[in-house]
C-alpha positions as CSV (number, residue, x, y, z in Angstrom):
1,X,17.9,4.7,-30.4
2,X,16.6,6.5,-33.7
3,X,13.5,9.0,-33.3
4,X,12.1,10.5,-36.8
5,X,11.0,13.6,-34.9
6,X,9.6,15.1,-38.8
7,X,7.2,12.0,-39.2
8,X,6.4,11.8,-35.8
9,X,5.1,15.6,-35.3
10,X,3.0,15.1,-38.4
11,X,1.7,11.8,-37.1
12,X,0.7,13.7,-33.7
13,X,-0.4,16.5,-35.5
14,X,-3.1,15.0,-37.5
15,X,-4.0,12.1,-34.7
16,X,-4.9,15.3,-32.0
17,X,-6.7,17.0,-34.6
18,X,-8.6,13.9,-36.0
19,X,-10.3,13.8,-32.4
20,X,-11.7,17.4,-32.8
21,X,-14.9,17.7,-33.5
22,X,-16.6,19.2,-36.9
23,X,-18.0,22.5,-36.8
24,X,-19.3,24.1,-39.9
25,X,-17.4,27.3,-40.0
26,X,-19.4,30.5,-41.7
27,X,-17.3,33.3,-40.6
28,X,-13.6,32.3,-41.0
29,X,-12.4,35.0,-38.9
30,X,-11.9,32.7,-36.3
31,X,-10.2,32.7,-32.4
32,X,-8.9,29.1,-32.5
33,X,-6.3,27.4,-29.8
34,X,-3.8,25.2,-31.8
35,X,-4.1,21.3,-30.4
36,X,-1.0,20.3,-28.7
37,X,0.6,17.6,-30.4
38,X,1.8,14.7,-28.5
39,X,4.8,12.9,-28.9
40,X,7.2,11.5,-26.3
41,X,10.6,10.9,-24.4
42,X,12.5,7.2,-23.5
43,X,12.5,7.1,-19.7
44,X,15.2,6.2,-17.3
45,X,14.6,7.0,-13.1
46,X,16.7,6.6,-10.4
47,X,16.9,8.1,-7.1
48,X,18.7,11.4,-8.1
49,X,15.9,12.7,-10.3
50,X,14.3,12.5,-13.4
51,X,16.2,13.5,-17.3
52,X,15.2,14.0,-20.8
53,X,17.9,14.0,-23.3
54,X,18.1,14.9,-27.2
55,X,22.2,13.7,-28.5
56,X,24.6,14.1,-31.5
57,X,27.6,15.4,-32.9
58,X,26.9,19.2,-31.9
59,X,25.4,19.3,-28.1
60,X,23.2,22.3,-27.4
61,X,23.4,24.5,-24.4
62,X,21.1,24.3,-21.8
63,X,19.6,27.4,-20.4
64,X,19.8,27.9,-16.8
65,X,15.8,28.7,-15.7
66,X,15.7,26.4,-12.6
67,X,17.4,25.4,-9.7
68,X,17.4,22.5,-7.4
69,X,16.5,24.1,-4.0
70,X,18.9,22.6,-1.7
71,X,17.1,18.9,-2.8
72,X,19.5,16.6,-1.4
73,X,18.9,12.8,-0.5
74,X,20.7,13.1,2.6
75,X,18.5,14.7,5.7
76,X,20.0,17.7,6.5
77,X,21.7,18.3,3.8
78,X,21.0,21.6,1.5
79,X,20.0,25.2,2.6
80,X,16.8,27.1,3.1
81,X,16.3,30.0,0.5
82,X,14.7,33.2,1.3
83,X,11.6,32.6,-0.6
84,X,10.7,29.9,1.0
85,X,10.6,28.0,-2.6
86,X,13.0,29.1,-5.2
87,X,11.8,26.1,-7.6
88,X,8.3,27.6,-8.0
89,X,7.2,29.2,-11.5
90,X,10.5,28.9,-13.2
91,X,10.4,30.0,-16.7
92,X,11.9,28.3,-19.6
93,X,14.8,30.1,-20.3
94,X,13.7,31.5,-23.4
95,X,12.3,28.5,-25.5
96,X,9.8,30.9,-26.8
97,X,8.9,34.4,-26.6
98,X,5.0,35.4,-25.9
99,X,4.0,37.9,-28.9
100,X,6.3,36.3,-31.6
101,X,3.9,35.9,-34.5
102,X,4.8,33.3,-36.9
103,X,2.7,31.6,-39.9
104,X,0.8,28.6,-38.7
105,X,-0.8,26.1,-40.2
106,X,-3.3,22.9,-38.9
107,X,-5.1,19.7,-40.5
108,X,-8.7,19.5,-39.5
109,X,-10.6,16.8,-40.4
110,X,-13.8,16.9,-43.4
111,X,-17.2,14.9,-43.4
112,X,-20.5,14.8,-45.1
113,X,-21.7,17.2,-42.5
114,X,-18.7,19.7,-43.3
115,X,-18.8,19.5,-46.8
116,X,-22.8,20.4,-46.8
117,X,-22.4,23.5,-45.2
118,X,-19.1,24.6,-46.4
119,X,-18.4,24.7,-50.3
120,X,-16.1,22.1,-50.4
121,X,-14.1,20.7,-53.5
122,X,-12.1,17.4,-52.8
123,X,-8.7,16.8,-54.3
124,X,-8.6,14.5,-57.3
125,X,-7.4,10.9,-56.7
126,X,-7.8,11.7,-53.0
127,X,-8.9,8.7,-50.8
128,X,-9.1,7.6,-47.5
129,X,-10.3,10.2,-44.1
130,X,-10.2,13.4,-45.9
131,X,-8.4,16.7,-44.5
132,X,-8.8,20.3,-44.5
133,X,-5.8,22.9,-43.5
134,X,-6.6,26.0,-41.5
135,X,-3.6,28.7,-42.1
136,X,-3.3,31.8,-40.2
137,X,-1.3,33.8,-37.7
138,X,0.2,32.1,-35.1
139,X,1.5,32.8,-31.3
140,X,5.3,31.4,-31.5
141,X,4.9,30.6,-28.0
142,X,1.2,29.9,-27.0
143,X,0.3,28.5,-30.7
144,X,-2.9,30.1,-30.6
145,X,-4.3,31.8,-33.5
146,X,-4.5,35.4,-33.0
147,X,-6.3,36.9,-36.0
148,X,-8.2,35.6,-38.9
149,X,-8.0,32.4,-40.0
150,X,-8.8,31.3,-43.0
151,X,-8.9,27.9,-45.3
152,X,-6.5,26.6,-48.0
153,X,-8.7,27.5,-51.1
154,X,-9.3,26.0,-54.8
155,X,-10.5,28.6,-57.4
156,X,-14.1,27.3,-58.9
157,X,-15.8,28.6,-61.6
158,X,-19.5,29.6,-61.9
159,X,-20.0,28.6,-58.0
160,X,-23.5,30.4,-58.0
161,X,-26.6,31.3,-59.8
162,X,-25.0,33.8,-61.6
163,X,-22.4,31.9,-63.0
164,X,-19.7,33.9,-61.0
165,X,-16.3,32.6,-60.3
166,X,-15.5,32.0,-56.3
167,X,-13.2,29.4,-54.2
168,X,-13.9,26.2,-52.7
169,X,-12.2,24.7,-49.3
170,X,-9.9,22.1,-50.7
171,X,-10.8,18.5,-49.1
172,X,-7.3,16.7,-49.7
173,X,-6.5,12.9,-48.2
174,X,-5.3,13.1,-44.6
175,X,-1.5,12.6,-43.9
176,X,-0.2,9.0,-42.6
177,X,2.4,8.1,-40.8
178,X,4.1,5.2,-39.1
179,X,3.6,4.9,-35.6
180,X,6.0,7.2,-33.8
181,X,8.5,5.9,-30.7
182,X,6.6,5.9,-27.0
183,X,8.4,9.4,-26.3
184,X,11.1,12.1,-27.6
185,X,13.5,11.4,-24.9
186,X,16.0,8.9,-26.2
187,X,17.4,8.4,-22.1
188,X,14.9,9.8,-18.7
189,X,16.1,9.4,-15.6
190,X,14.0,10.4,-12.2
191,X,15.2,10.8,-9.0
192,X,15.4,12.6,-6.0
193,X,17.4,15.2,-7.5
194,X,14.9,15.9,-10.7
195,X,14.4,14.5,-13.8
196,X,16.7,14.8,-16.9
197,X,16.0,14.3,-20.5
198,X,18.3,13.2,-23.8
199,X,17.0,13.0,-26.9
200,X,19.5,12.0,-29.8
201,X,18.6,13.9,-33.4
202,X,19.4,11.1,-35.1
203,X,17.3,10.2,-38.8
204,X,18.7,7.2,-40.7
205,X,16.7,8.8,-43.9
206,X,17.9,11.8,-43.8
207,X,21.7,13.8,-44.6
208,X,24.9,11.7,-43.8
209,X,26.2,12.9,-40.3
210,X,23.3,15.0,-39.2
211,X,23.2,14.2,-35.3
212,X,23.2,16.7,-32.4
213,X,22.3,15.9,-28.7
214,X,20.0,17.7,-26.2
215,X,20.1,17.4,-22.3
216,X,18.2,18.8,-20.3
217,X,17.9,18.2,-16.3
218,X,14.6,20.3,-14.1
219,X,15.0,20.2,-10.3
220,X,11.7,18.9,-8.5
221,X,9.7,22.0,-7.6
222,X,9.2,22.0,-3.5
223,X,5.8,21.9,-1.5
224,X,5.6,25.3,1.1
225,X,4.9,24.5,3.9
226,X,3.6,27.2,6.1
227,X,3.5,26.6,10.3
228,X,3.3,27.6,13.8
229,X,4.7,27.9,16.8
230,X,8.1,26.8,14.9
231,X,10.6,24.9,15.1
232,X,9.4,24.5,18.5
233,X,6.0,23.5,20.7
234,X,4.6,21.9,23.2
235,X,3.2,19.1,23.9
236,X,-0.4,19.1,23.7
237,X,-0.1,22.7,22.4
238,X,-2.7,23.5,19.4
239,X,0.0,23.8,16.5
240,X,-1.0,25.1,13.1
241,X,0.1,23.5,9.3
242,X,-1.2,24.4,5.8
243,X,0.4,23.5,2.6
244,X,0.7,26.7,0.4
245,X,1.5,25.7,-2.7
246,X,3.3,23.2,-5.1
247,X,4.7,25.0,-7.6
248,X,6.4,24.5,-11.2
249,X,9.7,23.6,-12.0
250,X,11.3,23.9,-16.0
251,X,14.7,24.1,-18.0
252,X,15.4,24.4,-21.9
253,X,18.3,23.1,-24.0
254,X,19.3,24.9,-27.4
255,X,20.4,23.6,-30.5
256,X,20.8,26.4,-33.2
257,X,20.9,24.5,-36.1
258,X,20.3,20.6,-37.2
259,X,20.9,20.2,-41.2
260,X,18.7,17.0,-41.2
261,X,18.5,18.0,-45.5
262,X,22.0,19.0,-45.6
263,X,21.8,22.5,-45.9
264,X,23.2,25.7,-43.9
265,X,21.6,28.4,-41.9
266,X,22.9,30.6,-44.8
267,X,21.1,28.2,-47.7
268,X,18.8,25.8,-45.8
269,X,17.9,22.7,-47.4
270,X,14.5,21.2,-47.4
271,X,13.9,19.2,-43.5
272,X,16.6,21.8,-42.1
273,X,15.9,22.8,-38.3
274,X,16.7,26.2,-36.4
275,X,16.1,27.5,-33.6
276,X,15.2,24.1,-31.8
277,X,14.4,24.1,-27.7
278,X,13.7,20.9,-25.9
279,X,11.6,22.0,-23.0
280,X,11.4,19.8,-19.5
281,X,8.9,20.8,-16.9
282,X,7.4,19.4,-13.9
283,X,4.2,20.4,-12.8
284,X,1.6,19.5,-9.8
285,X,-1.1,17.1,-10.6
286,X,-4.1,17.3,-7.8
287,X,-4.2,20.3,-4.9
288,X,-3.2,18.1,-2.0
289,X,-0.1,17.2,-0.8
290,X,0.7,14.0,1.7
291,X,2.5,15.2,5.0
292,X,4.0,12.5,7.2
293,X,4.4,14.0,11.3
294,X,6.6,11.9,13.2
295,X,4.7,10.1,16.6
296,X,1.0,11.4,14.6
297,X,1.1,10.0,11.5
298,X,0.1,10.6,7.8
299,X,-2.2,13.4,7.0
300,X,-3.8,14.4,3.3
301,X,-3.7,18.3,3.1
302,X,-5.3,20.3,0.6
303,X,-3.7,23.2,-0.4
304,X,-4.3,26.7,1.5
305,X,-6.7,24.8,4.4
306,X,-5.4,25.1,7.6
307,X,-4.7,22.5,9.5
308,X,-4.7,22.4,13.9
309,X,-3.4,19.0,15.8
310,X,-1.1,18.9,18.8
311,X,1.8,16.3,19.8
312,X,0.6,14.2,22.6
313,X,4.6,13.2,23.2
314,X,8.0,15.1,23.4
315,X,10.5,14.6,20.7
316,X,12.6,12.7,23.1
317,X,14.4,10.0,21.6
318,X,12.4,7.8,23.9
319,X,9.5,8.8,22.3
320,X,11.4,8.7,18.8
321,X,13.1,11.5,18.8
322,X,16.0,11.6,16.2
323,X,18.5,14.0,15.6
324,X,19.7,17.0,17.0
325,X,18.8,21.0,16.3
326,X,23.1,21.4,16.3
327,X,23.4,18.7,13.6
328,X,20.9,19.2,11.2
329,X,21.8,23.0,11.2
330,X,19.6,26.0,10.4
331,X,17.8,25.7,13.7
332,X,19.9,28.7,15.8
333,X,16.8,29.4,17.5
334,X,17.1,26.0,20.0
335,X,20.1,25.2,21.6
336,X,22.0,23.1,20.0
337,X,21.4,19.4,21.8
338,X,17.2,19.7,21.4
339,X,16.0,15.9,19.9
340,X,13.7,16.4,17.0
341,X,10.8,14.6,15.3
342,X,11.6,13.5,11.6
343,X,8.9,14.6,8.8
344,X,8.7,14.5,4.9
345,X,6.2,15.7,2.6
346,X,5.2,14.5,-0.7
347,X,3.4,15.7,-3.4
348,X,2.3,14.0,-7.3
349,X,3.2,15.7,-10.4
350,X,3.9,14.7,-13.8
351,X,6.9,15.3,-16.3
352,X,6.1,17.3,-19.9
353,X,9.1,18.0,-22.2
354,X,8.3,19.6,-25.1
355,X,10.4,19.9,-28.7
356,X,10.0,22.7,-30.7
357,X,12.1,24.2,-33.9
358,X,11.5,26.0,-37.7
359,X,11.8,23.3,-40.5
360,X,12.4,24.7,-44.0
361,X,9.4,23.9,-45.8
362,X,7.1,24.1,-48.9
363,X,3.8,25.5,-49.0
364,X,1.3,25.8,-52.0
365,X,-0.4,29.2,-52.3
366,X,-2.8,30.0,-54.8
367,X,-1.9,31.1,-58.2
368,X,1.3,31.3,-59.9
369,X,4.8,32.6,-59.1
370,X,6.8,35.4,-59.9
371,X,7.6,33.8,-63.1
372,X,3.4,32.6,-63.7
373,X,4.5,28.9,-62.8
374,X,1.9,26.9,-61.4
375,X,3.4,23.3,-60.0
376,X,0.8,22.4,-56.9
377,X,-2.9,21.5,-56.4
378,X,-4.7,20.7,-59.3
379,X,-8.7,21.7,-60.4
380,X,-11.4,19.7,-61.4
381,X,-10.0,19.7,-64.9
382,X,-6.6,18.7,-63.9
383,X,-4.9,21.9,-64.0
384,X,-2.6,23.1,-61.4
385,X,-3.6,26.2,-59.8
386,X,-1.0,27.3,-56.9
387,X,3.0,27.5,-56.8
388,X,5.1,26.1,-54.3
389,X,7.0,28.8,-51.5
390,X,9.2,27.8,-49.2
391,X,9.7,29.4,-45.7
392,X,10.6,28.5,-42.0
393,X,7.9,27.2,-40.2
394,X,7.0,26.0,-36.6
395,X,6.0,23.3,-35.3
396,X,5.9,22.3,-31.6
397,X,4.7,19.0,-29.7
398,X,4.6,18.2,-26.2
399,X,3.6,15.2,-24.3
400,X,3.4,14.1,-20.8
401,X,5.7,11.3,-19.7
402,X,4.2,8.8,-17.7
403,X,5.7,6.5,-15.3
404,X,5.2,3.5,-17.4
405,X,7.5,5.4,-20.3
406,X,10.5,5.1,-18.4
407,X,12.9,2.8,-19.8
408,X,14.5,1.9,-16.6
409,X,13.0,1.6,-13.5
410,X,11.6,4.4,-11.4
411,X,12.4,4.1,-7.2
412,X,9.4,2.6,-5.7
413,X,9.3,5.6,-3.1
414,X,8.6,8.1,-6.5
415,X,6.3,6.0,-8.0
416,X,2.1,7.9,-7.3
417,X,-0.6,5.6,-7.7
418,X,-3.3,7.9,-7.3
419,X,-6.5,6.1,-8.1
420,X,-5.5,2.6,-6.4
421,X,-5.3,0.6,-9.6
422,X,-2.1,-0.9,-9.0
423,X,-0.3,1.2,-12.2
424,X,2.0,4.0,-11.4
425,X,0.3,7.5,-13.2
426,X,2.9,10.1,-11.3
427,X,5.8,10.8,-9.9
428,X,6.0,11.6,-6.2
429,X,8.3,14.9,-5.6
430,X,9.3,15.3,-2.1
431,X,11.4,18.5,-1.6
432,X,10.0,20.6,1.0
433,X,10.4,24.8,2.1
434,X,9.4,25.6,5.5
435,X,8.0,29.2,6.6
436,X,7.2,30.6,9.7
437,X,3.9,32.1,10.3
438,X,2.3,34.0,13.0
439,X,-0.9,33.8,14.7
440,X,-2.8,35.6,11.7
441,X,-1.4,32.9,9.2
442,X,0.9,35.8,8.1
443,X,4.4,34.9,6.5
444,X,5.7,38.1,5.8
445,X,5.6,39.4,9.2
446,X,9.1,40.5,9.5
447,X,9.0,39.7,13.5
448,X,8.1,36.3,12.8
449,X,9.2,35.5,9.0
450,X,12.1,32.8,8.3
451,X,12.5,29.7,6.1
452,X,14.0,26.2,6.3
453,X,14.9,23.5,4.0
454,X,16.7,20.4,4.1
455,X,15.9,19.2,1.4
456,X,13.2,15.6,1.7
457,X,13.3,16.0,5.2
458,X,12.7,18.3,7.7
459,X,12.2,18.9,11.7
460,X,10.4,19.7,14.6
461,X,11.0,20.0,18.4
462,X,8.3,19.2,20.7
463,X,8.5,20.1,24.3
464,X,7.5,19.3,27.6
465,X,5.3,21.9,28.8
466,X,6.8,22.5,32.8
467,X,7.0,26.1,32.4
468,X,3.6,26.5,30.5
469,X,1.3,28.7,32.5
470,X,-2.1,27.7,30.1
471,X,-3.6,26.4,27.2
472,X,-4.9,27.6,24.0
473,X,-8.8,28.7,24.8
474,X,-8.0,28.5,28.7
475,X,-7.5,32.1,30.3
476,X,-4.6,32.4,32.4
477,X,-5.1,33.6,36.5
């Protein structure tokens, strides 16, 4: 599959921006957060995960900013962590690095309200939706404008009343583009495991062999789960639950250099990329999380609320009991032949890869070169007025991968419906990290602190209470 990542980001570029509404600027020395772009992956799922992928001749690396968190398929299979969730807030490995300023540029759009409050000349022979560009210093990673920003400029003469010579924004027509591919991954696969993205740098148009590949695989982040009395109680025993959090999960691939024009990092060619990061991340989509108890059901938890039920029925295997504390492992505190309830947890969240890189491009600035050439962006008379300079600049675009972007199907059991309308809009993660907490809700109490994981599944051993001498709330003789 071919994606034209240098038509699509324009495309995106000018699409988002389009939708911004028009505010007549006075002051240019503006504070102004960049619009992401949007553009997308090709999506495969299975049960092991979900993947984005970029491909060609020259693979990139991929950084190692994540891990998986013991998620295995298999219950019992994978090991607790000491964190209780070794997933959460991963960064990206480097992709970008906060306080790198870079020159930025962005389209905004011009109307008849714009142009009557802000002296406004429009390009000859332009036609069609008509386009301003804000230029200014740019966050590398955050793409927000951090100092003054100002507009691309014409020089006019005799502007006012006293015939004095000023500038003008320059109103030029809107860039178009064809209609980019649903997504930047060229294969995405989902499963239990994570989700793993390729996307192949591959452009028909562009220099004879210039194809690299990207992969790029993020574990699922896991749900912590925080409880007590653990891993055992009693039946009809007040027992305590809250989900703590969800948490993020990312990873980055590196390419260094993709000569889509031909050139070298040492004599770039015009289209050239460097420094190119393909981003996946998984993040949480609502502040709940679904937790199914074994022999009580389903229950809908909002994260940090506490939550207090008891088991009216021993995990015996009568009572549906399944395995045992000796085979699933990390439960030394029971013997080793104590039956267990069966629980999962799930939680929705929603897939974002992100592309970003410096193409070697042209600009026109005002006035002439070095040499007094003028060659760009022409006057009311006709005359050109700027020079062309060409410099690495970056562009970035992210966009959210939807269910219904997958090109092969996605497990039923990981496809989140959330508001009932029959189409998938998530992805259903399920790992989970168990702490232990003590009667204050504290998990760091080194007396009582300890985590599990198994991965999807995990356990819980409910006892008869014979040797029980009261009850929560009932005072004991």
């Amino acid at each position: 599959m071919t994606n034209d990542w240098k038509r699509n980001f324009q495309y995106y570029s000018v699409l988002a921006l389009l939708t911004l509404s028009i505010v007549a600027v006075i002051s240019l020395s503006l504070n102004v957060k960049l619009a992401a772009a949007q553009d997308g992956c090709n999506v495969a799922a299975t049960e092991d995960g979900a993947t984005c992928n970029i491909s060609g001749s020259n693979s990139g690396g991929e950084s190692d900013d994540g891990s998986n968190g013991g998620g295995g398929e298999t219950p019992g299979g994978g090991g607790g962590n000491g964190n209780g969730n070794n997933n959460n807030n991963n960064d990206d490995g480097g992709s970008c690095t906060p306080g790198t300023i870079v020159d930025g540029a962005q389209y905004v759009p011009v109307d008849s309200n714009f142009m009557s409050s802000v002296l406004t000349q429009v390009e000859p022979g332009a036609t069609g939706a008509l386009c301003a560009v804000w230029t200014g210093a740019m966050d590398a990673c955050t793409g927000e404008f951090v100092g003054a920003v100002i507009y691309e400029t014409v020089p006019v003469s005799g502007i006012n009343s006293s015939g004095e010579d000023g500038a003008a924004v320059l109103a030029s027509s809107c860039p178009t583009f064809d209609p980019p591919p649903p997504n930047p991954c060229d294969e995405f696969t989902v499963g239990s495991g994570g989700v793993t993205c390729t996307s192949d740098f591959v452009d028909s148009s562009s220099f004879p062999g210039s194809e690299w590949q990207l992969t790029v695989h993020a574990p699922w982040p896991g749900a912590e789960i925080h409880t007590r009395p653990y891993p055992v109680t009693l039946v009809n025993w007040d027992t305590v639950m809250r989900v703590a959090g969800l948490g993020t999960s990312s990873r980055a691939g590196h390419l260094g250099y993709a000569a889509w024009g031909g050139g070298s990092p040492s004599a770039p060619a015009a289209g050239d990329w460097r420094d190119v990061t393909l981003r996946l991340e998984i993040r949480p989509v609502a502040d709940w999380a679904d937790v199914f108890l074994e022999n009580i059901g389903l229950i809908r938890m909002r994260i940090g609320e506490l939550h207090t039920f008891q088991w009216n029925l021993p995990s015996h295997p009568a009572a549906g009991g399944g395995p045992l504390s000796g085979q699933v492992g990390q439960l030394e505190e029971l013997e080793p032949d104590v039956p267990l309830y069966t629980n999962w947890t799930r939680a929705p969240y929603m897939v974002y890869c992100t592309i970003s890189y410096y193409e070697w491009e042209s600009r026109c600035v005002n006035g002439p070169d070095d040499d007094g050439s003028t060659n760009c962006r022409r006057d009311s008379n006709g005359n050109f007025t700027g020079h062309r300079e060409w410099g690495w600049r970056r562009h970035s675009q992210t966009t959210a991968i939807t269910p219904q972007m997958a090109i092969n199907d996605v497990p039923a059991s990981m496809l989140a419906d959330l508001n009932g309308d029959g189409t998938p809009d998530a992805y259903w993660g399920r790992l989970s990290f168990i702490r232990r907490m003590d009667d204050a809700g504290n998990v760091n109490n080194p007396e009582w602190a300890h985590s599990y994981s198994w991965g999807a599944w995990w356990y819980w051993a409910v006892r008869e209470g014979q040797g029980q001498i009261g009850w929560p709330g009932v005072a004991v003789p």
